[in-house]
C-alpha positions as CSV (number, residue, x, y, z in Angstrom):
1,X,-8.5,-76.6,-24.5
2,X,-12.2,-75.1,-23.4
3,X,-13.6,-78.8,-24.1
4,X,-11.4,-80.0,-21.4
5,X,-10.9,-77.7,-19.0
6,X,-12.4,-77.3,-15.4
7,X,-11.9,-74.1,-15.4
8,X,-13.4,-73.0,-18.3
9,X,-15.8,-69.9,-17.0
10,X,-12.3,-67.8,-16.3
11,X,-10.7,-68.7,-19.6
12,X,-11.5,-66.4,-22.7
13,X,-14.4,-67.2,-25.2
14,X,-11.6,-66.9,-28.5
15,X,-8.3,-67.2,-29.4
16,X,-8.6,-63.3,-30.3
17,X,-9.4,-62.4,-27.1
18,X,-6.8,-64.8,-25.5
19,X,-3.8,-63.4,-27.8
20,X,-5.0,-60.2,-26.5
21,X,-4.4,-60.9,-22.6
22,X,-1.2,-62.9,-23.1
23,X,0.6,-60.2,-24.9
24,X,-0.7,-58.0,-21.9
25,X,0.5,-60.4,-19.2
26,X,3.9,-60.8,-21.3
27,X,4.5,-57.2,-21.5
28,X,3.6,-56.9,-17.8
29,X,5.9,-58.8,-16.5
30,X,8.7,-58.2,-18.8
31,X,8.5,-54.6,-16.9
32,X,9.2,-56.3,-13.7
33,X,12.2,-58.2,-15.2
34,X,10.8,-61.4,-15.3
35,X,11.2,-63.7,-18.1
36,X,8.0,-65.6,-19.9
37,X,8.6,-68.9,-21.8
38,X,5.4,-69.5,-24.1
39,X,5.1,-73.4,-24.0
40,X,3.5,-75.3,-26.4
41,X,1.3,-78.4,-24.8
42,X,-0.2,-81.4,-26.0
43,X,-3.7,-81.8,-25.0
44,X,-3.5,-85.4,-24.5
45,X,-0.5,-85.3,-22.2
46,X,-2.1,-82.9,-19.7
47,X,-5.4,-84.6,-19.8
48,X,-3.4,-87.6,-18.7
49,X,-1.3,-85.9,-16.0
50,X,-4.0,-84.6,-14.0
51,X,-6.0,-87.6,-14.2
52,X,-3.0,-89.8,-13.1
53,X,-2.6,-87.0,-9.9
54,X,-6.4,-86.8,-9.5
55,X,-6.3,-82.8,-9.9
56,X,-8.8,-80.7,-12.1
57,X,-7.7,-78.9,-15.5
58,X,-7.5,-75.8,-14.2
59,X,-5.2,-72.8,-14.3
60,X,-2.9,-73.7,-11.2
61,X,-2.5,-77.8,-12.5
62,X,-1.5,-76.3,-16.6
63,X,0.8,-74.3,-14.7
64,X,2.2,-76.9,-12.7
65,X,2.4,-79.1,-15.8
66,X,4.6,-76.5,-17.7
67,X,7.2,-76.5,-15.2
């Protein structure tokens, strides 16, 4: 996913470190009531969507792409 993604400076450097914040951002908004899906994606698939849409890999087009 860091290979690929335009974004990759605001992405975290391990998989550690990423478990880490999405356990935070799952228990944050669980608190607020709202329900988080964790969504597996293939790599290939959203390379292909955004270059068929003309839109960077970044956070706002892999969330776009999970909906």
């Amino acid at each position: 996913m860091l290979e690929i993604s335009d974004d990759r400076e605001s992405m975290n450097d391990t998989w550690k470190e990423w478990q880490i914040k999405k356990n935070e951002f799952k228990r944050n908004f669980s608190k607020f009531g709202m329900k988080v899906t964790e969504v597996k994606i293939d790599i290939d698939q959203l390379v292909l969507y955004c270059k068929l849409r003309g839109i960077p890999n970044n956070g706002a087009s892999r969330a776009q792409f999970v909906q």
